[in-house]
C-alpha positions in Angstrom: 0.0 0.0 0.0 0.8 4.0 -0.6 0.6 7.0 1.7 0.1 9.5 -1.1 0.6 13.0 0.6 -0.1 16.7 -1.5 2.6 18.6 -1.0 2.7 22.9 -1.4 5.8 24.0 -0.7 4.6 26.3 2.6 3.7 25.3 6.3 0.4 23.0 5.6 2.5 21.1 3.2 5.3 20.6 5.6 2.8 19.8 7.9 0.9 17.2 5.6 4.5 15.6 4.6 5.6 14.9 8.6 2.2 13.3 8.8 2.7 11.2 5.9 6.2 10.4 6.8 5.3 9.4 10.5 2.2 7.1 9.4 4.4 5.4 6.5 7.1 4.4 9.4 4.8 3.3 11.5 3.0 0.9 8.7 6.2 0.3 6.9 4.4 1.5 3.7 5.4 2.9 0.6 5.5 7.0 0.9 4.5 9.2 -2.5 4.9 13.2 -2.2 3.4 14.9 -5.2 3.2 18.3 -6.0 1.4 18.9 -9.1 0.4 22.5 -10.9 -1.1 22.8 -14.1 1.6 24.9 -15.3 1.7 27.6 -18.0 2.1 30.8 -18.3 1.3 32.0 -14.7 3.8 31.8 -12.1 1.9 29.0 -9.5 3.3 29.7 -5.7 2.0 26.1 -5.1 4.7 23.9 -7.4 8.1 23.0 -6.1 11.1 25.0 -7.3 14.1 23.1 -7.7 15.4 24.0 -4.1 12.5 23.0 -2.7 12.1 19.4 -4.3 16.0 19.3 -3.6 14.9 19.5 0.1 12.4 17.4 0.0 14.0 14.4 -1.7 16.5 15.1 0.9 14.2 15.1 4.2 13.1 11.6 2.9 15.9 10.0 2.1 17.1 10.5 5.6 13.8 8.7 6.7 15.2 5.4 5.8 11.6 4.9 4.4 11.3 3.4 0.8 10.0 7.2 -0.8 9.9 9.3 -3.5 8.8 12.8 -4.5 6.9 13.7 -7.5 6.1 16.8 -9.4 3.8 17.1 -12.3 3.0 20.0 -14.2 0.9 18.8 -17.2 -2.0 20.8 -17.8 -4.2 19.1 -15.0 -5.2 20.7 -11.8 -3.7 19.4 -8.8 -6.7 17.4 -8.2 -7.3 15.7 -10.9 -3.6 14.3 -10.7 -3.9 13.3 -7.1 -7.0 11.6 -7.9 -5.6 9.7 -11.0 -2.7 8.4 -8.8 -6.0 7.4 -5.9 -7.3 5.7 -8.5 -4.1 3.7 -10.0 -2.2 2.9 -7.2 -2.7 1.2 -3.8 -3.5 4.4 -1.7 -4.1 3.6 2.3 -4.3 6.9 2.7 -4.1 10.7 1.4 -2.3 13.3 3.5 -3.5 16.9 3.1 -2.4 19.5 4.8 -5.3 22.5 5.6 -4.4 26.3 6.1 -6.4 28.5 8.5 -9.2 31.0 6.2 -11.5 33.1 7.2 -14.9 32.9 8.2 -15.7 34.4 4.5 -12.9 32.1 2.9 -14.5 29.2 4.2 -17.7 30.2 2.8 -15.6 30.4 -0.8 -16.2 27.1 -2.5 -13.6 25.9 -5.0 -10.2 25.2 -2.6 -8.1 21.9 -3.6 -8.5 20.6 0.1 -12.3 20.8 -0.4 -12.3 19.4 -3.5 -10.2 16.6 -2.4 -12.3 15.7 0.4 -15.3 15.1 -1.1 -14.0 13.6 -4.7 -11.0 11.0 -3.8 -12.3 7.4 -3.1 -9.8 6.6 -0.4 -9.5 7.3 3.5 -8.1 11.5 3.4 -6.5 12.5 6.5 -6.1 16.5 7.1 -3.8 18.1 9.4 -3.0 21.6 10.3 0.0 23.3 10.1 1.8 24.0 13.8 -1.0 21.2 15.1 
């Protein structure tokens, strides 16, 4: 089995990947980090720079865990990649991490955490960043 976690590289990500990292050690499971953007044109603050997937490759090797990190920019959303790899692989689990919005933001429908929750067919645990 697969702990899939969505990465972004900022605290709820971090937060989501030592979740995902801490589960997958404890069930000796397989660990996937994807970051995905749909690319183009528009600078997306969501998708790794090369720094930033540096680091993270690097925080999981040192795990010991058998891990990789992924990044896809293809022309999908974020979604509809993490729900393609829910829906080809053996996923125990999806890690999200959530930020803290607003009363209005939460009343804003559309965010990838949302979207995620109620589309993926697989158990989706959410944690917050500095919980």
């Amino acid at each position: 089995m697969t702990i899939l976690v969505a990465y972004v590289p900022r605290p709820e990500g971090q937060a989501a990947l030592d979740k995902g990292i801490e589960i997958a050690k404890r069930r000796s499971e397989h660990l996937l980090v994807v970051n995905a953007s749909p690319g183009g044109n528009v600078e997306d603050p969501s998708a790794l720079d090369v720094q930033a997937f540096e680091r993270v490759e690097r925080i999981l090797s040192e795990t010991g865990l058998n891990a990789e990190v992924k990044q896809f920019v293809r022309g999908k959303s974020a979604v509809e990649e993490i729900q393609t790899l829910v829906d080809t692989l053996p996923v125990s689990v999806l890690v999200i991490g959530l930020r803290k919005r607003s009363p209005v933001g939460k009343l804003i429908m559309g965010s990838v955490a949302q979207e995620l929750l109620l589309s993926v067919n697989c158990p989706v645990l959410a944690v917050k960043a500095g919980a």
